[in-house]
C-alpha positions in Angstrom: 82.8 15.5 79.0 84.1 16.5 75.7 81.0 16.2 72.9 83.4 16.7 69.8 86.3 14.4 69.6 88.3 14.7 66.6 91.8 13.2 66.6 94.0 13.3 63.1 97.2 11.8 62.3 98.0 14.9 60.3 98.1 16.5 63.8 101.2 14.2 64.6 103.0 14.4 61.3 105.8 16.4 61.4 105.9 17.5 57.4 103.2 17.2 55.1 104.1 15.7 51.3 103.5 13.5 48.6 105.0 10.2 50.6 105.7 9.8 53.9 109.1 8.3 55.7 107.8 4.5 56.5 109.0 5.5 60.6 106.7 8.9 60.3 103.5 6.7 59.0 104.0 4.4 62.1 104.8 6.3 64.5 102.2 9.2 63.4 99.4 6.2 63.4 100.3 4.6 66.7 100.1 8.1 68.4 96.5 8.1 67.0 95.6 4.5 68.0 96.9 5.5 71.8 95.0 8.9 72.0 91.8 7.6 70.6 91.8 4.3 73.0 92.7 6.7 75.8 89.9 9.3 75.6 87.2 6.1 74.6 88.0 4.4 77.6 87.8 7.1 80.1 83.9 8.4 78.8 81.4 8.7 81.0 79.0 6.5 79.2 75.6 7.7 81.4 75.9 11.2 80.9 78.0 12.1 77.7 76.5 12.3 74.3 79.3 12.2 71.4 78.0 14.8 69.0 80.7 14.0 66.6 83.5 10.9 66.5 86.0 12.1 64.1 88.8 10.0 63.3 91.9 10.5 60.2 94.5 7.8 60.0 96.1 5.7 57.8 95.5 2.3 56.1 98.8 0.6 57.9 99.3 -2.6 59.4 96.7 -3.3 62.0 96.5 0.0 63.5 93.1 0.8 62.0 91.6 -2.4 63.6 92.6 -1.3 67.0 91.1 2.4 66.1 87.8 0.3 65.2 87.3 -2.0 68.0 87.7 0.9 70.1 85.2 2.6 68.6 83.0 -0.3 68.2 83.2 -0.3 71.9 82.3 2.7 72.3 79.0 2.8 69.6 77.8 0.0 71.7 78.1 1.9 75.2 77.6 5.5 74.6 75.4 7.5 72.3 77.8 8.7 69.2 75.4 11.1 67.1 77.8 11.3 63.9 80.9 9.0 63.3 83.2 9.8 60.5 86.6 8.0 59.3 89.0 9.7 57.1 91.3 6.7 55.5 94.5 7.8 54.2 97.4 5.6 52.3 101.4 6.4 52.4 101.2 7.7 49.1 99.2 10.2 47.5 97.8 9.6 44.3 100.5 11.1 42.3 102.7 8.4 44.0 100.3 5.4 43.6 100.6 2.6 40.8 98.4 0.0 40.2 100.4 -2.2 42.8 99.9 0.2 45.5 95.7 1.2 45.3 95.5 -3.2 44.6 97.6 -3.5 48.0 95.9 -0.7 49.6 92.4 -2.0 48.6 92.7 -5.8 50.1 94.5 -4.0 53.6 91.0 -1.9 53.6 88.8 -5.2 53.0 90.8 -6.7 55.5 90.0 -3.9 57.9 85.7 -3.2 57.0 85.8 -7.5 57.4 87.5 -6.9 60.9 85.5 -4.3 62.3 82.0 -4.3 61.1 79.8 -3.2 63.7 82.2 0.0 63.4 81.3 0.6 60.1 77.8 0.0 60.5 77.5 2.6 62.7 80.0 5.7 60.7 78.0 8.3 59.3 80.4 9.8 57.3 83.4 8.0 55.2 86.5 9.3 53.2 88.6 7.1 51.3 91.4 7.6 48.9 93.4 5.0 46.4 91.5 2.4 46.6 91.0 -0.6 44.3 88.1 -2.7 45.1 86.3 -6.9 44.4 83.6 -6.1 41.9 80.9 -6.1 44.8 83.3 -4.6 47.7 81.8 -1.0 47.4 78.2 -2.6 47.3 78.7 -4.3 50.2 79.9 -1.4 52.6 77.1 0.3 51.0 74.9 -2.3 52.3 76.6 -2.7 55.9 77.1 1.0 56.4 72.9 2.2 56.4 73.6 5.2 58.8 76.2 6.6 56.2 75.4 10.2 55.0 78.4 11.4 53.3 80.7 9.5 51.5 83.5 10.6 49.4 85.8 8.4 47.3 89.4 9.5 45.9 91.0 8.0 43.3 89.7 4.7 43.4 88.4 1.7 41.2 87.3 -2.1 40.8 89.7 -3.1 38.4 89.2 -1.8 34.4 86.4 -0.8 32.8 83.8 -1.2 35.3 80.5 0.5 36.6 79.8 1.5 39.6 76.0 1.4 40.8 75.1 3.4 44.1 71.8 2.5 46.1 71.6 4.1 49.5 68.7 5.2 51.3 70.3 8.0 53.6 73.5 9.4 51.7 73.1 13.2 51.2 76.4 14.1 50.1 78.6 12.1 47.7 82.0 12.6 46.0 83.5 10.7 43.3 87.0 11.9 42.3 89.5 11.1 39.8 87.8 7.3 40.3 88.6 5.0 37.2 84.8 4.0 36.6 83.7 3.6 33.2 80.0 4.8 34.4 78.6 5.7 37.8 74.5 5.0 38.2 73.3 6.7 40.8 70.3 4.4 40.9 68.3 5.2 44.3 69.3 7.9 46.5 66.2 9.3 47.8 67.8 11.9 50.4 71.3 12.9 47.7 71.5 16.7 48.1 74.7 17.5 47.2 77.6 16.3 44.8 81.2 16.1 43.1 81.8 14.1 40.3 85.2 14.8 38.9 88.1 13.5 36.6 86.8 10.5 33.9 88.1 8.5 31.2 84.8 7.4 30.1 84.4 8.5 26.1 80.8 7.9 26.5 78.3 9.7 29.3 79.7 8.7 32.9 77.2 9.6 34.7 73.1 8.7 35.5 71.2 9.7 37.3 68.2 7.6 37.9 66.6 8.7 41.0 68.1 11.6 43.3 65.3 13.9 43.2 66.6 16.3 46.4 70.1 16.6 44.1 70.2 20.9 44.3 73.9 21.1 44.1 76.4 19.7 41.3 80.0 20.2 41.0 81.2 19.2 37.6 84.6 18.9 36.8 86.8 17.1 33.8 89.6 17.2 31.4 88.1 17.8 27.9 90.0 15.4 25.7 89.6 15.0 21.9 87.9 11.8 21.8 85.2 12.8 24.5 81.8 13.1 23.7 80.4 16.5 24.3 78.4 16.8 27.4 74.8 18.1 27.6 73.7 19.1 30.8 70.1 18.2 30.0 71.3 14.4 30.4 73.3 14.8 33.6 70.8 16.5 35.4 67.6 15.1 34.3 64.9 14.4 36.9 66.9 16.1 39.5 66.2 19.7 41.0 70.0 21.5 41.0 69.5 24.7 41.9 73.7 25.2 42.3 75.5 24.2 39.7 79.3 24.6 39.5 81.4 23.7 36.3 84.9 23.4 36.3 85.5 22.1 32.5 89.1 22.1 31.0 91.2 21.3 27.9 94.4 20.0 27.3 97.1 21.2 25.2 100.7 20.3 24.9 100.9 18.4 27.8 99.2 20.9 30.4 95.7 21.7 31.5 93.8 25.0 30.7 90.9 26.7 32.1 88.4 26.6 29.2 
C-alpha cells in the first residue's frame, strides 16, 4: 500500500567512491533488480496509486532492462503519478575517458531501444557520462512527452556539436560539465528552473529562444583567457528570471578560484 517507492543502489553499496569494484556494481544492481520486481509484482493494482516510482541504478549489463520491463508492467496496470530514473556508470567522471562515456552511451541506447513504453512514461530522468548519435537526445526527447525534469552530467554527441532542446512539459533542466559547443533551448513553454554549468564553448553557449516561465538560473563556469566575456542581457533575454545564481571562476596556475 506503499505510495512512495524509491529503491537506490547506493542503498546496497557498501563504500561510496570514484570507481566501484566490478563484484560491488553487480551485485549492488542485481539487489535493485530483485527488490524492485518484488514490490512491482505484489501491488494492489485496483486500489494503490504510486505517487512517486523512484528508481537509481547502474548502466550494467542487462540489469536495467529487467528494472524497465518491470516497470513498464507496472505503468500499464497501475496509476504511477511521477516516474523518475537515476542512471549511474561505474566510473565517475573524473575516471571516464572517451572510451568509457562512447561505451556507456551505446549500453544506454541499447537500454531506451529495449524499454520504450518505460520511458515514455518517466517524468523525471538523470543521466551522467554519456556520449550520444547526433539525434539520440532528440529522440528520447521526443519518446519521453511526460518528462518534467531532466538533468544531464557530463555528456556529449561526439565534438563540437549543438544541442537543440524542444519539449513541451520540461520545467526543470540541468546541463553539466556537457561537452556541447551551444545549447538552444528552442521551445520550452513550461522551463522554470535551470543549471547550465562547465563549457568549452569560446563563443556564447547558450540561447534562449523561447522559455518565457524561466525565473531561476544557475550559472556556473571556468573563466579561461580565450572566453568571451559574458553579458547577462544575452543569456537571459525574453525570459522572466527572478533568481539568479552565479557561480563564475578563474583559473590560475593550475587550480580554480572563486572570482
Amino acid at each position: 500500500m506503499l505510495s512512495q517507492l524509491i529503491v537506490s543502489v547506493l542503498d546496497f553499496l557498501p563504500h561510496n567512491g570514484p570507481i566501484f569494484e566490478t563484484n560491488e556494481v553487480v551485485q549492488s544492481n542485481r539487489a535493485v533488480v530483485e527488490a524492485t520486481t518484488s514490490i512491482l509484482a505484489r501491488r494492489d493494482s485496483i486500489r494503490n496509486t504510486i505517487n512517486l516510482l523512484s528508481i537509481t541504478f547502474f548502466l550494467k549489463d542487462g540489469d536495467p532492462i529487467s528494472i524497465g520491463r518491470a516497470v513498464a508492467q507496472t505503468m500499464a496496470t497501475h496509476k504511477v503519478e511521477m516516474a523518475e530514473f537515476t542512471i549511474m556508470t561505474e566510473r565517475d567522471a573524473t575516471q571516464c575517458v572517451d572510451d568509457n562515456i562512447a561505451s556507456y552511451g551505446k549500453h544506454f541506447i541499447l537500454f531506451f531501444d529495449a524499454c520504450r513504453d518505460t520511458f515514455s512514461g518517466l517524468t523525471r530522468l538523470h543521466l551522467e557520462n554519456l556520449r550520444f548519435g547526433e539525434s539520440d537526445i532528440t529522440n528520447i526527447l521526443i519518446l519521453c512527452k511526460l518528462l518534467k525534469d531532466l538533468r544531464l552530467f557530463n555528456c556529449d554527441s561526439g565534438d563540437m556539436t549543438t544541442l537543440q532542446v524542444d519539449h513541451s512539459q520540461i520545467s526543470v533542466l540541468g546541463i553539466v560539465d556537457c561537452l556541447f559547443s551551444k545549447v538552444i533551448l528552442n521551445w520550452l513553454p513550461k522551463l522554470t528552473r535551470m543549471t547550465f554549468e562547465g563549457w568549452i564553448a569560446y563563443h556564447y553557449p547558450l540561447s534562449v529562444c523561447y522559455a518565457p516561465l524561466l525565473e531561476a538560473f544557475n550559472l556556473t563556469n571556468t573563466g579561461l583567457s580565450w572566453h568571451e566575456m559574458i553579458e547577462l542581457s544575452k543569456f537571459l533575454h525574453g525570459t522572466s528570471v527572478r533568481d539568479l545564481k552565479l557561480g563564475l571562476k578563474v583559473k590560475r596556475s593550475g587550480f580554480n578560484q572563486s572570482a
